[in-house]
VONUFI-468747 format. One record per residue (C-alpha): residue number from 1; x, y, z. Coordinates in steps of 0.1 Angstrom, whole numbers. Layout:
residues N
seq=NUM; east=X; north=Y; up=Z
...
end
This chain:
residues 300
seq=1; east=1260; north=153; up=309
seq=2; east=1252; north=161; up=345
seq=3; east=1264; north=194; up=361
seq=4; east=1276; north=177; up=393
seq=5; east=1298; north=147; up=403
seq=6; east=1285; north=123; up=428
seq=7; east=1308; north=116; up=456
seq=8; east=1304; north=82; up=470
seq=9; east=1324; north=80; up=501
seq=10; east=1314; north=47; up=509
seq=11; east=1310; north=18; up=488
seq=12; east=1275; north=11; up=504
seq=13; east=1264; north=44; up=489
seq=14; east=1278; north=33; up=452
seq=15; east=1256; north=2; up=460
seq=16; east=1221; north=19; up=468
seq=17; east=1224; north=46; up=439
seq=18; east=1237; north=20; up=413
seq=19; east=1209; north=-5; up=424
seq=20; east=1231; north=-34; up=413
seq=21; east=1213; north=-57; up=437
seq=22; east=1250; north=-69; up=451
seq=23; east=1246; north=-80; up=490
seq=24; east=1281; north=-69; up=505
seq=25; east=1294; north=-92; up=533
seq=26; east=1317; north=-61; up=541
seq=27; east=1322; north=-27; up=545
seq=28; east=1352; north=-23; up=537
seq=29; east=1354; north=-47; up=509
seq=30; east=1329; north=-57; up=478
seq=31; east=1329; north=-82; up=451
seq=32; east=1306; north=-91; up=421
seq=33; east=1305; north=-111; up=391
seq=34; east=1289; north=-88; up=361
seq=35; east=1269; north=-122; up=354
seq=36; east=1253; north=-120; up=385
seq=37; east=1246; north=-82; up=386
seq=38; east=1213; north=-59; up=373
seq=39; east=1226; north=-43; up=346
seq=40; east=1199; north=-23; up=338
seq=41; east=1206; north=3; up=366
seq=42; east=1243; north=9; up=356
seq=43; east=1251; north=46; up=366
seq=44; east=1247; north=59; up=333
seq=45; east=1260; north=92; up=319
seq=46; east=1265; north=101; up=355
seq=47; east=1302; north=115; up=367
seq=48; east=1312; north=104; up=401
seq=49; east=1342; north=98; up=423
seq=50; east=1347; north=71; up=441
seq=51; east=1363; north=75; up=478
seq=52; east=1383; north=39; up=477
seq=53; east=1399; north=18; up=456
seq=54; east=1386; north=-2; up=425
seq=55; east=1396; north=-33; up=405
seq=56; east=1382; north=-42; up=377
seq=57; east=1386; north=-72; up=350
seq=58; east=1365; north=-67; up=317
seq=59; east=1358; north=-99; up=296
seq=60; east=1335; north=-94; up=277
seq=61; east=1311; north=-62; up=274
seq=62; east=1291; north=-38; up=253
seq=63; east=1297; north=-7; up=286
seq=64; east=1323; north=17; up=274
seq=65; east=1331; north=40; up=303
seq=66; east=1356; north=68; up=312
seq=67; east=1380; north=73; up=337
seq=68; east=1392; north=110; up=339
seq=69; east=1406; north=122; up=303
seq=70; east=1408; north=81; up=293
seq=71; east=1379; north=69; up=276
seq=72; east=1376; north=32; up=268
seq=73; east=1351; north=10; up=243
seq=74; east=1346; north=-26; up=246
seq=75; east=1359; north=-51; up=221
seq=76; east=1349; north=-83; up=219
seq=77; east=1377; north=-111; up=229
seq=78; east=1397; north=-82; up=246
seq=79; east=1404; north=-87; up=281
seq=80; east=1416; north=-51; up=301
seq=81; east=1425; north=-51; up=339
seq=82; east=1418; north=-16; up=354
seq=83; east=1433; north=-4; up=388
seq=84; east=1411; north=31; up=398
seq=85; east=1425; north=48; up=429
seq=86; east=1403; north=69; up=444
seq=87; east=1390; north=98; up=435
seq=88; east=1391; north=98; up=399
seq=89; east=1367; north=109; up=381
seq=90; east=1343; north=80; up=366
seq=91; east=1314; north=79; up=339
seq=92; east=1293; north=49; up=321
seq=93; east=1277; north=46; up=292
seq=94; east=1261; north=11; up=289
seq=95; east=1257; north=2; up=257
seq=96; east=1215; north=-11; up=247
seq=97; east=1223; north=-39; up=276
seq=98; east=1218; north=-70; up=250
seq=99; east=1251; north=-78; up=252
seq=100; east=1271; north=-102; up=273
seq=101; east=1285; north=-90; up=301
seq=102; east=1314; north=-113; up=311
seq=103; east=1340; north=-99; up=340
seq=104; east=1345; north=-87; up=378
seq=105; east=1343; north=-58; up=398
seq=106; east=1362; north=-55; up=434
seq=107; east=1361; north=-22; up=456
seq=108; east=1381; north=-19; up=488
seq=109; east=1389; north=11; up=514
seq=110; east=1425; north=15; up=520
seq=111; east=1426; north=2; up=552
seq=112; east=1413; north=-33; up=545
seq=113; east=1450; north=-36; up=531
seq=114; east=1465; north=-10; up=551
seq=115; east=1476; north=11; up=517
seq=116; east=1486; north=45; up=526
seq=117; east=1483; north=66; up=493
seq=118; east=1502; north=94; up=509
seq=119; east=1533; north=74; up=515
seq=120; east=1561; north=82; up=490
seq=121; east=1567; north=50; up=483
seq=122; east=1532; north=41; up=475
seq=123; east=1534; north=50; up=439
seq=124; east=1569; north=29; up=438
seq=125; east=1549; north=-1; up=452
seq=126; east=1519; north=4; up=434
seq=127; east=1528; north=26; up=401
seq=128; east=1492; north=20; up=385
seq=129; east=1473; north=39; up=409
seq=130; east=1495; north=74; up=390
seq=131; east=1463; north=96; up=385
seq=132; east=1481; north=113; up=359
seq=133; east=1477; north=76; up=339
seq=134; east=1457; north=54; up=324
seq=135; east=1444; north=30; up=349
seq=136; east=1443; north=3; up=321
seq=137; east=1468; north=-32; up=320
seq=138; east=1460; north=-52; up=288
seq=139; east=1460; north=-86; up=292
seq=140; east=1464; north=-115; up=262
seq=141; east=1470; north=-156; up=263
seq=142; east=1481; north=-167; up=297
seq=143; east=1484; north=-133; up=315
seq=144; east=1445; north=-130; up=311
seq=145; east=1441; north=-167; up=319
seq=146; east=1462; north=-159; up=354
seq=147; east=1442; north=-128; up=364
seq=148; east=1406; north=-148; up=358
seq=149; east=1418; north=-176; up=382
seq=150; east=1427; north=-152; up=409
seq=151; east=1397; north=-136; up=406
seq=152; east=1377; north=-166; up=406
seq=153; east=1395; north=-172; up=434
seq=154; east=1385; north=-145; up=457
seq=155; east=1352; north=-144; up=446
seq=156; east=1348; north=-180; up=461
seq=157; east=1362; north=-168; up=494
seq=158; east=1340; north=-139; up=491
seq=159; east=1309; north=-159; up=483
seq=160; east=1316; north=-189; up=506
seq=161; east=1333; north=-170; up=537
seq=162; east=1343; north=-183; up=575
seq=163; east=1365; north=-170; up=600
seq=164; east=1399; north=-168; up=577
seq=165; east=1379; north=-158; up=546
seq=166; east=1391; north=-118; up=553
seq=167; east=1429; north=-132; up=554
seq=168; east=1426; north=-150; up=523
seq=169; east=1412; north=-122; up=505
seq=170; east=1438; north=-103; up=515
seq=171; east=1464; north=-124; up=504
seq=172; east=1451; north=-132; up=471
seq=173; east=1444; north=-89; up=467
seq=174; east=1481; north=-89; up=474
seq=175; east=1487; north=-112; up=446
seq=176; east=1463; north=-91; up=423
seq=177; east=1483; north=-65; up=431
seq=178; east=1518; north=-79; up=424
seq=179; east=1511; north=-92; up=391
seq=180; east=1499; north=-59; up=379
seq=181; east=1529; north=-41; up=393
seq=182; east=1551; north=-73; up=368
seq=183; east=1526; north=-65; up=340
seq=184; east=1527; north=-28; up=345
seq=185; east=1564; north=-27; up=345
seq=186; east=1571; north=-45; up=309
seq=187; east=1541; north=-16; up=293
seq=188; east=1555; north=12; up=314
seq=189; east=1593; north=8; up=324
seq=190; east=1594; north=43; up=331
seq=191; east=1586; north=32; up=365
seq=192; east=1613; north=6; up=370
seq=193; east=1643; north=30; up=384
seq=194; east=1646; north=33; up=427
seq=195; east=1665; north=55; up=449
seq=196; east=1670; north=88; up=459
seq=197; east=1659; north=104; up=422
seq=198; east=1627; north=79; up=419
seq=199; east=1621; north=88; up=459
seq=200; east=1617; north=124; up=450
seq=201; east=1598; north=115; up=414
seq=202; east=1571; north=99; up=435
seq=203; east=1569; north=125; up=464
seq=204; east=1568; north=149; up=436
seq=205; east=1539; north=130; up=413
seq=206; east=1522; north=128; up=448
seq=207; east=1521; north=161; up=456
seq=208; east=1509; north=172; up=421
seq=209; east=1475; north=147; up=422
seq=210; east=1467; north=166; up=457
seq=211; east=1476; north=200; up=454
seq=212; east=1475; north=204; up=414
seq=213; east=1444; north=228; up=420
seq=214; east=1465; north=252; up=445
seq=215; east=1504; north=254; up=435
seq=216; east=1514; north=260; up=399
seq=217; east=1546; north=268; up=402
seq=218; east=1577; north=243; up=408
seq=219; east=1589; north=265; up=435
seq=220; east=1558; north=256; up=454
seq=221; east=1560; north=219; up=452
seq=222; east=1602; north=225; up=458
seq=223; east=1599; north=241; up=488
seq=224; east=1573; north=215; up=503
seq=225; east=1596; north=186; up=497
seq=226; east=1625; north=212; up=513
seq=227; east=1649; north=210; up=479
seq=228; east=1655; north=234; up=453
seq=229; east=1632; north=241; up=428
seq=230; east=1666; north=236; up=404
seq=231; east=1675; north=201; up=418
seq=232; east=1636; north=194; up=413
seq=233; east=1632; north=202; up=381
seq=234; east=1667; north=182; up=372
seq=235; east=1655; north=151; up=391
seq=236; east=1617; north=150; up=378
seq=237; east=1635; north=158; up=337
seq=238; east=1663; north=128; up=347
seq=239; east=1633; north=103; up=355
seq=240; east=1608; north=113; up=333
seq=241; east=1621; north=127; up=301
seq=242; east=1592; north=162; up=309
seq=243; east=1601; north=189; up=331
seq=244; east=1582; north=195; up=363
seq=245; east=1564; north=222; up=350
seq=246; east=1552; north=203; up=321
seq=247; east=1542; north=176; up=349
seq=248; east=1522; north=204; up=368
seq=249; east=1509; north=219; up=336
seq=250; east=1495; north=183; up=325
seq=251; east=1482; north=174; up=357
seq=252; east=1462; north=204; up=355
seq=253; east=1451; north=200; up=316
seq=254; east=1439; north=163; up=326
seq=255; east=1419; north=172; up=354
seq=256; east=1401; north=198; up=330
seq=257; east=1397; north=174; up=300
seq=258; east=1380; north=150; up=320
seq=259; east=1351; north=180; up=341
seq=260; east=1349; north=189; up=297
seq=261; east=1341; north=155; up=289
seq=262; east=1324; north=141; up=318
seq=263; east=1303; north=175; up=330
seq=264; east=1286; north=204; up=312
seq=265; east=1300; north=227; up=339
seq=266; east=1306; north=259; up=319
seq=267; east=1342; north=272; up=309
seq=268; east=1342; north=297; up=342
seq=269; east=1332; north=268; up=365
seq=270; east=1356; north=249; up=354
seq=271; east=1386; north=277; up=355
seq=272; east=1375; north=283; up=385
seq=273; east=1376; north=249; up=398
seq=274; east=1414; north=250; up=390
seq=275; east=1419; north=283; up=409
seq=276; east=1424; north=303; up=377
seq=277; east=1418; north=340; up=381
seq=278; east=1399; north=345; up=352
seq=279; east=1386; north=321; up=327
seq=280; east=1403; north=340; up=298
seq=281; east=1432; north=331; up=311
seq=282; east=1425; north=296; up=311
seq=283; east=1408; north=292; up=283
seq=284; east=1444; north=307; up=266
seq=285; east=1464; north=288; up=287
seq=286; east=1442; north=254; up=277
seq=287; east=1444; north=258; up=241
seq=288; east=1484; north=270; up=239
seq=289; east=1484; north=230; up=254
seq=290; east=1461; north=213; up=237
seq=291; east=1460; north=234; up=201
seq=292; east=1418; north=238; up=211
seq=293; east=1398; north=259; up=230
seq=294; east=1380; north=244; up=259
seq=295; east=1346; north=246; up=241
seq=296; east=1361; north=230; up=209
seq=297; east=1377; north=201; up=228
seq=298; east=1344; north=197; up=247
seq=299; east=1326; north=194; up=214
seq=300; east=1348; north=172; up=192
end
C-alpha cells in the first residue's frame, strides 16, 4: 500500500500516469472500451482521487478494485454499473491480466453537463453520487442489455465525432444518468421521498461529504443550514431511520476505513487527517463503532 494518494485533477493526468494508450478527443470528456485499452499499466495498488466524475460498466473482468470502504471482486457473467463522483478515494488490483476484459469506462468534468454537486438538489437528482454509498447499480437480463446499447452508443459518437457529436453525447449521458436514478430507486427507495424534509436530508448529507473532517457536532451542521439542531436531527431520523449524529459519526468512520484499507498511513496520520486531537482518542472512538481497533480492522 502506498503512503500517499495521487490527486488527478484532470483526466489527462489519469491518462499519462495510467499509460492506457486512450487518445482523448476532449478535455472535458473521455471514453474507452477495456477491449481496446493496455491493460498491463492499470494503476495498480495505487490510491488516488479523481477530480471529476466517472462511469463505469464492468462485463466481464478479472480487476477487483475499491472505491472508499466498498471493495468489489469480479464475477464472471455479472454485469455492475458504477457512478464515482469525485473525489473518492479509488484503488486497483488487476488480477494476472489473462483474463477477458469486457466493459467501458467514461470520465467527465462537471461542467461538460453543467452538474453542480453543491446544489441541494443535486443528490435528489442524482442520489448515486452519496459518498457515504456504494457507487454500485447491479444490472441482470434486459436492464444490462439497455445500459450496453447506450454505451455503445456514445462510444460511436465518441469515436466517429463531427460538429453535433458533443450534443449527442450529452444527451445520451443524460439518458445514462436517468436510468440509473430508475434503477437506483427500486435498490434504494430510501431516496424516493421530496420536499421540505428530503430538501434538508440532502443539504444535510451534502454538508457532511464536505465538512465531515471539520464539524462533528450536529449543532455545527444546524446552524449552517440556519435550523435547529433539534428540528435537524428530527428531520435527518424521519428520512433516514439514523440520527444525524450517527450520519456524521459514519461519515467519518468511512472516510477512515477506506485511508486503513487503501494506505499504510499510520494510526496518528490518519486521526489526524480527521482533525482528532489525539489518536487515542480516535483509535477509542473507531473501535466503540466498528467493535475493532484501527490496526485490527487494517489487518483483517
Amino acid at each position: 500500500m502506498a503512503s500517499s494518494v495521487h490527486q488527478f485533477k484532470d483526466i489527462s493526468d489519469y491518462l499519462n500516469v495510467s499509460n492506457l494508450q486512450v487518445q482523448p478527443k476532449f478535455s472535458d470528456f473521455v471514453m474507452y472500451d477495456w477491449e481496446d485499452i493496455n491493460w498491463h499499466a492499470c494503476v495498480d495498488d495505487i490510491p488516488y482521487r479523481h477530480h471529476y466524475f466517472e462511469l463505469v460498466l464492468e462485463i466481464d473482468t478479472d480487476c477487483n478494485f475499491t472505491v472508499d470502504q466498498f471493495n468489489f471482486t469480479s464475477v464472471h457473467g455479472q454485469n455492475t454499473l458504477f457512478f464515482i463522483s469525485p473525489y473518492r478515494l479509488q484503488s486497483c488490483q488487476s488480477g494476472n491480466g489473462l483474463g477477458s476484459h469486457k466493459g467501458f469506462t467514461i470520465l467527465f468534468k462537471p461542467e461538460f453537463l453543467h452538474l453542480q454537486s453543491s446544489n441541494t438538489l443535486f443528490l435528489q437528482d442524482f442520489p448515486f453520487f452519496n459518498h457515504l454509498s456504494s457507487p454500485s447499480i447491479s444490472l441482470d437480463g434486459q436492464y444490462a442489455e439497455d445500459m450496453i446499447e447506450v454505451f455503445r452508443k456514445i462510444k460511436y459518437e465518441y469515436d466517429n465525432h463531427n460538429v453535433f457529436s458533443r450534443e449527442v453525447i450529452k444527451n445520451y449521458l443524460h439518458i445514462l444518468l436517468l436510468k440509473g436514478k430508475l434503477l437506483y430507486r427500486h435498490q434504494s427507495p430510501l431516496h424516493n421521498g421530496i420536499g421540505r424534509e428530503q430538501e434538508i436530508y440532502n443539504e444535510f448529507m451534502l454538508l457532511v461529504q464536505k465538512h465531515y473532517s471539520e464539524f462533528d457536532a450536529v449543532g455545527e451542521y444546524a446552524n449552517h443550514m440556519h435550523i435547529s439542531p433539534k428540528h435537524l436531527s428530527e428531520t435527518i431520523k424521519n428520512v433516514s431511520g439514523q440520527s444525524a449524529l450517527q450520519v456524521i459519526h459514519h461519515a467519518r468512520l468511512h472516510h477512515a476505513k477506506a485511508l486503513l484499507r487503501q494506505t499504510n498511513m499510520t494510526v496518528s496520520q490518519i486521526a489526524h487527517n480527521l482533525n482528532f486531537n489525539n489518536p487515542d482518542y480516535f483509535s477509542v472512538f473507531f473501535k466503540r463503532h466498528v467493535g475493532e481497533s484501527p490496526v485490527t480492522f487494517r489487518n483483517s
